[in-house]
N, C-alpha and C positions, 0 to 999 in steps of 0.2 A: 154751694158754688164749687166748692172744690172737687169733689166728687165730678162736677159736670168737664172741669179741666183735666183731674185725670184721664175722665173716659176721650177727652179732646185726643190729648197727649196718642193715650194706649191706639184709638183710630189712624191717626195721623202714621205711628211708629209702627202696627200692622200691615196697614194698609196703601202704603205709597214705595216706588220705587226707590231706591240709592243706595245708600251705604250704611250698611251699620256694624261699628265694633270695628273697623278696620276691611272690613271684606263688602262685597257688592252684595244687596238686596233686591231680589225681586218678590215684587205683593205677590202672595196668592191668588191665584183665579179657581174658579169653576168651586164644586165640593169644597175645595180648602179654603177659599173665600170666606163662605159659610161660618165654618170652624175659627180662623182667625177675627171674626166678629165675634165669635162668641166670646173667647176667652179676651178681646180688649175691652169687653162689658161686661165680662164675668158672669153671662148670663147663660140659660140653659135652656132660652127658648126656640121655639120652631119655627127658622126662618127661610124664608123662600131665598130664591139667589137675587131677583130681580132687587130684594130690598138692602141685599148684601152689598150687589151691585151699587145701589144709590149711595150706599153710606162709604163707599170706596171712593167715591167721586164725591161727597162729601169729603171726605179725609182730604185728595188732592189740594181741594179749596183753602180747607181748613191751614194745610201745612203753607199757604202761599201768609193767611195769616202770619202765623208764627216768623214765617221768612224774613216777612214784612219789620214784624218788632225789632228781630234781632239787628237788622239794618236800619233800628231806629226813622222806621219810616212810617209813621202810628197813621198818616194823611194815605198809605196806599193799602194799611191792615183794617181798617175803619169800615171802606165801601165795602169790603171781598164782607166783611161778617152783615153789614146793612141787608145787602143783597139777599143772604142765605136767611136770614130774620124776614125778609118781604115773602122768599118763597115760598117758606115754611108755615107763615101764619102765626110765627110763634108765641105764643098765650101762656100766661101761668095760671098756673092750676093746686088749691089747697089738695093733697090725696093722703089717705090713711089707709096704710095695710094693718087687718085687725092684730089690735094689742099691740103696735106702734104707734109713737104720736104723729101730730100733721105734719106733712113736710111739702112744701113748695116745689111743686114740676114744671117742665115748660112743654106745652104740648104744641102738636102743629094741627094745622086744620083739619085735616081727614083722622089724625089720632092713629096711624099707623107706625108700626115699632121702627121703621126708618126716619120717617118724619117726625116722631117724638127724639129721639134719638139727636137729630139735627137740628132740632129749636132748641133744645136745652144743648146742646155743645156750641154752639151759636152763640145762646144767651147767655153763657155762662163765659165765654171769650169774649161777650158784647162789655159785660158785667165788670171781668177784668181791664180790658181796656182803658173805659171807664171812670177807674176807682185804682185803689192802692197798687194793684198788679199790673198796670199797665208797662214797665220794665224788664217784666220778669216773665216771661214768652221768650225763650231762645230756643238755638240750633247748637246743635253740640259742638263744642270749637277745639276736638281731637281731629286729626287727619284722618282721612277717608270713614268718615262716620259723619250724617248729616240727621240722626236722629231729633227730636225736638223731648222739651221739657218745662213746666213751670218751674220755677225757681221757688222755693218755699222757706230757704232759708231766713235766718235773722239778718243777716249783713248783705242780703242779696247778693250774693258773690260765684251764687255757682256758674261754672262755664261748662259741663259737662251731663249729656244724657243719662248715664250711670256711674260707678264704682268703676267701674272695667274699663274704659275708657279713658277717667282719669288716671288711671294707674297705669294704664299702655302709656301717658302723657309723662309721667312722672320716671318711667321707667326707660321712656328713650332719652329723655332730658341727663337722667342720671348717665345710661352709655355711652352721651356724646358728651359729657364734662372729663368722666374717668380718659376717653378716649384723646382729649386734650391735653390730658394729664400726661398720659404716657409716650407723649411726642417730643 
């Protein structure tokens, strides 16, 4: 499961417009599209754009998920993943790469690398929901950064998409106490 929240995360944080780190984000289109799926699957395969496309429009969905949590609104995060789970067909499946053990996928009906792609990031944010993790889906709550992330901590306390972020938070907190200071 975790694995399938990561790759939720890495799509959603690719692939959707706003903000991140402090400065404006715009997704990639066209060729770079492409490229930016790859590296948020970490995968090397040979993808068409049309499927790039889908999983870009996947991602949009997906971030209304996450939106959804962090606004402790679990009643409007619930339908958005239902919905992508009806389209998808999503199904698990035992699979073994030789000389690995089984491991549990979720495939979608027609079994193409977009459609598989979207029933296990689906299933695996349906899974979350669900179960233990259902809190722990936010938006990164630095200014002008609307990145998304699981929270994987023990104390679930993270508020921040990465290090850098928190550390922009930490480090304007500290220039506006010193600057109190010296008035």
């Amino acid at each position: 499961m975790r694995a399938l929240l990561d790759a939720s995360v890495a799509l959603v944080n690719a692939l959707t417009d706003g903000e991140a780190r402090g400065r404006s984000y715009v997704a990639p289109e066209g060729a770079e599209r492409i490229g930016a799926v790859r590296a948020a699957l970490s995968a090397g395969v040979d993808l068409e754009l049309g499927e790039a496309d889908r999983l870009a429009d996947t991602a949009r969905a997906l971030r209304t998920v996450f939106e959804a949590v962090a606004a402790d609104s679990l009643d409007d995060a619930a339908p958005a993943l239902n919905s992508l789970l009806r389209e998808t067909g999503a199904r698990p499946q035992l699979d073994r790469t030789p000389g690995e053990p089984w491991q549990v996928h979720f495939h979608g009906s027609d079994d193409s690398y977009a459609i598989g792609w979207i029933a296990g990031c689906a299933t695996g944010l349906a899974m979350a929901l669900g179960g233990d993790y259902a809190g722990r889906l936010g938006v990164c709550a630095a200014p002008r950064c609307d990145r998304v992330y699981v929270d994987t901590s023990r104390n679930a306390g993270r508020q921040f998409c990465s290090t850098a972020c928190q550390n922009r938070v930490k480090a304007a907190a500290f220039r506006a106490r010193r600057a109190g200071d010296e008035v």
